[in-house]
C-alpha positions in Angstrom: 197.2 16.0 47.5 195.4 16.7 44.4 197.1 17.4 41.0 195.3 19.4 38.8 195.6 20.7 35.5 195.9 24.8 35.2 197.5 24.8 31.7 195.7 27.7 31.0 195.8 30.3 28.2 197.4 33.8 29.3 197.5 37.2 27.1 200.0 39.5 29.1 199.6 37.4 32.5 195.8 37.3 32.0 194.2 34.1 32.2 192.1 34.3 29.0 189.7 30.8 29.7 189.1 29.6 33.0 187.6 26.6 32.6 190.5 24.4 33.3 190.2 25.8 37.1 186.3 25.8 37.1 186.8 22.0 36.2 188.3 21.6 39.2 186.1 23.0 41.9 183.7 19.9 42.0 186.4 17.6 43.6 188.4 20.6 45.4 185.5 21.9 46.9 183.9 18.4 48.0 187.9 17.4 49.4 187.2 20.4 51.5 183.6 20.0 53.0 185.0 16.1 54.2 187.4 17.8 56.2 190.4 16.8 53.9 193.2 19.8 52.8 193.6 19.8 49.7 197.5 20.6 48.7 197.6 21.5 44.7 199.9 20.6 42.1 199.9 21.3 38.3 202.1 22.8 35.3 202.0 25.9 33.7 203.4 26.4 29.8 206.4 24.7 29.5 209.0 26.5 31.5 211.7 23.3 30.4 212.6 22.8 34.4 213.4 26.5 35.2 211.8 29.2 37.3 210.1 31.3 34.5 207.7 34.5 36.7 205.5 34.6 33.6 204.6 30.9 33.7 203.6 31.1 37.7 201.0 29.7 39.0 200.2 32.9 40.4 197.9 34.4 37.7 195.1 31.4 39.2 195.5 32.1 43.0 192.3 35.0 42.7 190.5 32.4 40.6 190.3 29.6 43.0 189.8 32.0 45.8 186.7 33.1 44.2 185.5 30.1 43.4 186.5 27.8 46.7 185.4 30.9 49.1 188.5 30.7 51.2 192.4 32.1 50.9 195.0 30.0 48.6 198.4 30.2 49.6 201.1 29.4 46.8 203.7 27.7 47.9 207.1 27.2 46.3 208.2 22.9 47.0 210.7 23.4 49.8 208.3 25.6 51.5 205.2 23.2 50.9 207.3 20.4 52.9 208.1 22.5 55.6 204.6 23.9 56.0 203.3 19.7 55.4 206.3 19.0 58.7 205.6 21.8 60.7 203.4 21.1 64.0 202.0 24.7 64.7 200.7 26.5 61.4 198.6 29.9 61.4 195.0 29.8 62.0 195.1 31.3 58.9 197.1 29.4 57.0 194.4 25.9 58.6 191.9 27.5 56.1 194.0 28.0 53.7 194.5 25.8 50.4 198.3 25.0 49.7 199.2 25.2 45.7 202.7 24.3 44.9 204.4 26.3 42.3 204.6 25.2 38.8 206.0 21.7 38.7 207.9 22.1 35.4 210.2 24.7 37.3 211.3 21.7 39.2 214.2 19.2 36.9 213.2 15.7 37.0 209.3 16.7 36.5 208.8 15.8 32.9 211.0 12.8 33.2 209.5 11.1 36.4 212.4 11.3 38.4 211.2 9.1 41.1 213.1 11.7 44.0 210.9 14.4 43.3 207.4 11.8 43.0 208.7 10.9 46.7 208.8 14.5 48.2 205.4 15.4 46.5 203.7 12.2 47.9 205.3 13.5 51.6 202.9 16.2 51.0 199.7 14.4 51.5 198.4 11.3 52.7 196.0 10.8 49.5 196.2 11.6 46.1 193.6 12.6 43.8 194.4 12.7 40.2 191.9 15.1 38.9 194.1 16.2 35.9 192.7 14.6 32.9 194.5 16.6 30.6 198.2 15.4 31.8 197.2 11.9 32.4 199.0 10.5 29.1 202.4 11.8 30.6 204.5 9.7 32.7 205.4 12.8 35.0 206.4 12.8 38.8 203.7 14.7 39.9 201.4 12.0 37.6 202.2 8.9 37.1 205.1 8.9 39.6 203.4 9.8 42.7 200.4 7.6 42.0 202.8 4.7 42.2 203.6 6.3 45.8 200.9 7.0 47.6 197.6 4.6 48.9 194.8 5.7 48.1 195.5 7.1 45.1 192.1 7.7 43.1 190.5 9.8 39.7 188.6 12.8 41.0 185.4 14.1 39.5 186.6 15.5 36.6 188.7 12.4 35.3 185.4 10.6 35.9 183.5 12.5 33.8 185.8 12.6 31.2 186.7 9.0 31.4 182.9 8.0 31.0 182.3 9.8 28.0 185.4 8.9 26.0 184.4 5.4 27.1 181.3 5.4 25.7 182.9 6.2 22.1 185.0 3.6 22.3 182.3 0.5 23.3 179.7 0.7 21.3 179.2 4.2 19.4 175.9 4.6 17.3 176.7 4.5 13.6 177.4 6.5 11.6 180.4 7.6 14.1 182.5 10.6 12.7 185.6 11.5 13.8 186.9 15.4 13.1 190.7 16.4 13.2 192.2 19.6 12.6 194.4 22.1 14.3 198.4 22.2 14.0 199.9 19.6 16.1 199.8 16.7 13.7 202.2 14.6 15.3 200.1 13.5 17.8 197.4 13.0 15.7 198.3 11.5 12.4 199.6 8.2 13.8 196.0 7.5 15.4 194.5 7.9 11.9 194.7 4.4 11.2 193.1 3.1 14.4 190.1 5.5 14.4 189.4 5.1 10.4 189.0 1.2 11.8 186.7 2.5 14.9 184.8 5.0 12.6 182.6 5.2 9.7 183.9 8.8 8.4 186.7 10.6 9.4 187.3 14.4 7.9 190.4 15.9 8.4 190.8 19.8 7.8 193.3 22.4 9.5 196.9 22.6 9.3 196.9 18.7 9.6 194.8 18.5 6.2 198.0 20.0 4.0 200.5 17.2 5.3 197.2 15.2 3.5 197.1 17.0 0.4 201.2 16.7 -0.2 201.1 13.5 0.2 198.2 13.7 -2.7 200.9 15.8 -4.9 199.4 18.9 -4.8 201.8 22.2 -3.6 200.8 23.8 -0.6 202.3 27.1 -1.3 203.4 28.4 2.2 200.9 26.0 4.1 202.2 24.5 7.3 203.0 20.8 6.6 204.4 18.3 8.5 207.1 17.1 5.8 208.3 14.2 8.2 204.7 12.7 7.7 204.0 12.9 4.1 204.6 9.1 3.7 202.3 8.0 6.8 199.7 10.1 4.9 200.0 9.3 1.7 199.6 5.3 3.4 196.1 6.3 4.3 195.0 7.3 0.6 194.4 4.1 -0.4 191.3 3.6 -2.6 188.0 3.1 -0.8 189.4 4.9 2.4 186.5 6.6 4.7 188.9 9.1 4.5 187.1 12.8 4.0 189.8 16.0 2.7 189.1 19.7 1.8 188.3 20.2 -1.7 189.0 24.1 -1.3 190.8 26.5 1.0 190.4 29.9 2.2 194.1 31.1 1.2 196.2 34.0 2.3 200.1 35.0 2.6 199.7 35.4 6.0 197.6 35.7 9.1 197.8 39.5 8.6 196.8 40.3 5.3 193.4 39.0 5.4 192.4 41.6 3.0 194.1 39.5 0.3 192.3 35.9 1.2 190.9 34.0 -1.0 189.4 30.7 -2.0 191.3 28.3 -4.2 191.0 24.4 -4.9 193.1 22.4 -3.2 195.4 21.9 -6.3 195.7 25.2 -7.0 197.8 26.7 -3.9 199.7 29.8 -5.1 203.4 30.1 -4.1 203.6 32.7 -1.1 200.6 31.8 0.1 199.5 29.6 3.1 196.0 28.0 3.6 194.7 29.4 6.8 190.8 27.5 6.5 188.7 25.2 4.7 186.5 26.8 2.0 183.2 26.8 1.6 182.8 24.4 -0.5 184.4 21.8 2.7 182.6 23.9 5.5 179.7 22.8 4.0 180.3 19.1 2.6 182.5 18.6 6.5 178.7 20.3 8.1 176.5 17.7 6.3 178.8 15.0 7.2 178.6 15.8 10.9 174.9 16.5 10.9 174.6 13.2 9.5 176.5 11.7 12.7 175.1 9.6 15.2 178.2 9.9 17.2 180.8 12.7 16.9 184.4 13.2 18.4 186.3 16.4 17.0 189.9 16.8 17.7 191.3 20.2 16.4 189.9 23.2 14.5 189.6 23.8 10.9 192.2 26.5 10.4 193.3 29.7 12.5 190.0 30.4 14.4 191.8 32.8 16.9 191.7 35.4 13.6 188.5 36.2 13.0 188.5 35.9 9.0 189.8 32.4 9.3 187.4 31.0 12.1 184.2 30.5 9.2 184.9 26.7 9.0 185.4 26.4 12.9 182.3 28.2 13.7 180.5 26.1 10.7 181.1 22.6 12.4 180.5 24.0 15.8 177.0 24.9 14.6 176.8 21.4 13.1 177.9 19.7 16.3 175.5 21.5 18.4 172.6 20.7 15.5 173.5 16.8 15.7 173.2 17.3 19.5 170.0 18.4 19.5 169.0 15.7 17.0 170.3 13.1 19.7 173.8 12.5 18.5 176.5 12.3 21.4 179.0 14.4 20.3 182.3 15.0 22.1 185.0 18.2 21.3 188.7 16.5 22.4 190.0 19.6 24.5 192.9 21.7 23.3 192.2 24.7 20.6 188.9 22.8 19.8 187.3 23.4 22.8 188.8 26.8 22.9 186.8 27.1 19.4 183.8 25.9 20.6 183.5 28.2 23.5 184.3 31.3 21.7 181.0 30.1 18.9 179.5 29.9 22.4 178.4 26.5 21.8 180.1 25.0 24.5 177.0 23.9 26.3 175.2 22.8 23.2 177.4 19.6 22.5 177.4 16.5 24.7 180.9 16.7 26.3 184.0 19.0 26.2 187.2 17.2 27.0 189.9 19.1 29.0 192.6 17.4 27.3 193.3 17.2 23.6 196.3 14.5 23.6 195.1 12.7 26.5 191.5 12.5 25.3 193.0 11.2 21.8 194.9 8.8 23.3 192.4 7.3 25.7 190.2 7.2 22.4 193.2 5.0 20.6 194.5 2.7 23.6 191.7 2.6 26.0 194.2 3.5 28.9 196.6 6.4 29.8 200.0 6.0 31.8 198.5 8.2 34.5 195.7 5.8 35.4 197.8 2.7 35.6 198.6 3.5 38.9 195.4 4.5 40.1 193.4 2.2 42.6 191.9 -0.2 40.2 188.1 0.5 41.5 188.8 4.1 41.1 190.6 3.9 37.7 
């Protein structure tokens, strides 16, 4: 059994990036050629434990088909166990791969009810965590069944992730800067402290740069902030603080209206109007800061990339990433919209590591574990 991580983007039931299942060919397709069967699990969206069509797993069924060469039956959880008890199954079906449906259809999934863990381990008779990007959640189908079964190991792309993120966290070459951005800024604003400690520089632009620039005093017009973490910000203003802001912001009163954008300081927000990127000013003081990098992790983009007029500071420190690559940096984009970013600048290839998983990747960074590897076998782990 192998649990996997198909989170992936859909426009109208269309899987818009693939990568997350390409990831997961290495350990599928070498589970295969040892003779093994693999039996799939992941999540889809978050369908909050009821069947939702538009978040099946369906829409990657002709994806893996393509890329493993051989039919994929998807399989809702009762009729996985029966097809695991049954004695006499299809010659078809024997070269087929099972994936379950969605596991957040199922209630007890996101809470690691340890029920359901039990009736996905009867499923298998090893498990394989291969999904990096879910390994900071203590779900059944994670952490719960890992606790289960014996052997329980990290497949390839875990591996891969795990080694890079490791090497940022031993002994990165100075200078080491550290990128945030996007809109989640829960996640992300609490780790602030630990990786200013870990890092020489760390620039913070996007949505998560406004809960910044409140706590500094300055009105953000109609700007996404996080009001709830004003005061955690404001604690990292201190004088002194490797701590790098926007100084200007590309400005508009909405997504839509491009047309009426334009470029402001940061104290000078208007009402009914929402920062949507950095300026230029920041594209290019945040560029020369990353070209200056030795070592590079970048969690989050710089404002709404997926429009095309508000992607310029995105696309500028993707360029700079894939520069400091070149020059020998070892530069690492932490999953999620940022690695989303860098693949539509094409630059994907051109920086050292992509991570699969955002959250997971900036926890790992912070703690140096994840609740989905405690369980692992410790030689795999």
């Amino acid at each position: 059994m192998i649990r996997v991580d198909y989170n992936v983007p859909l426009d109208e039931g269309r899987v818009t990036d693939p990568s997350r299942v390409t990831a997961s060919l290495d350990s599928l397709k070498y589970i295969l050629e040892a003779g093994g069967r693999p039996v799939i699990l992941s999540h889809l969206g978050r369908p909050q434990a009821a069947v939702r069509p538009e978040m099946s797993l369906r829409v990657v069924v002709p994806l893996l088909e393509e890329g493993l060469g051989r039919p994929v039956r998807l399989l809702s959880l009762e009729e996985a166990e029966s097809a695991a008890s049954s004695e006499a199954e299809s010659s078809e079906s024997d070269e087929a791969v099972l994936l379950v449906e969605n596991t957040r259809f199922l209630e007890g999934e996101t809470r690691g009810d340890p029920d359901l863990a039990r009736r996905f381990a009867n499923l298998g008779d090893v498990f394989v965590n291969d999904a990096f990007g879910t390994l900071h959640r203590a779900h059944a189908s994670v952490a719960g069944v890992a606790e289960l079964m014996s052997p329980a190991v990290a497949g390839f792309l875990v591996e891969r992730e795990l080694r890079a993120l490791s090497a940022l966290r031993a002994e990165p070459e100075s200078p080491f800067v550290v990128v945030f951005g996007g809109a989640k800024i829960g996640d992300k604003i609490a780790l602030v402290d630990e990786l200013l400690e870990r890092s020489d520089r760390v620039l913070v632009g996007g949505a998560m740069a406004n809960t910044f620039l409140r706590a500094m005093g300055h009105s953000m017009g109609d700007s996404l902030v996080e009001e709830d973490s004003v005061e955690l910000a404001r604690s990292y203003l201190s004088e002194g603080s490797a701590l790098d802001l926007p100084t200007d912001l590309i400005v508009a009163p909405g997504p839509g209206r491009a047309d009426e954008a334009i470029v402001v300081p940061v104290d000078s927000v208007p009402d009914g109007m929402a920062a949507l990127d950095i300026g230029p000013e920041t594209q290019e003081s945040f560029s020369r800061r990353v070209l200056s990098a030795r070592t590079l992790f970048w969690n989050g983009p710089m404002g709404l990339f997926e429009s095309q007029p508000f992607a310029g500071g995105t696309i500028a420190l993707a360029r700079a990433a894939a520069e400091a690559t070149r020059a020998g940096a070892f530069t690492v984009v932490g999953g999620g919209d940022s690695a989303a970013a860098v693949r539509q600048a094409g630059l994907d290839t051109a920086v050292s590591h992509v991570s699969t998983g955002g959250g997971a990747a900036l926890e790992f960074l912070a703690q140096g574990t994840l609740p989905g590897l405690e369980s692992l076998d410790e030689a795999s782990a």
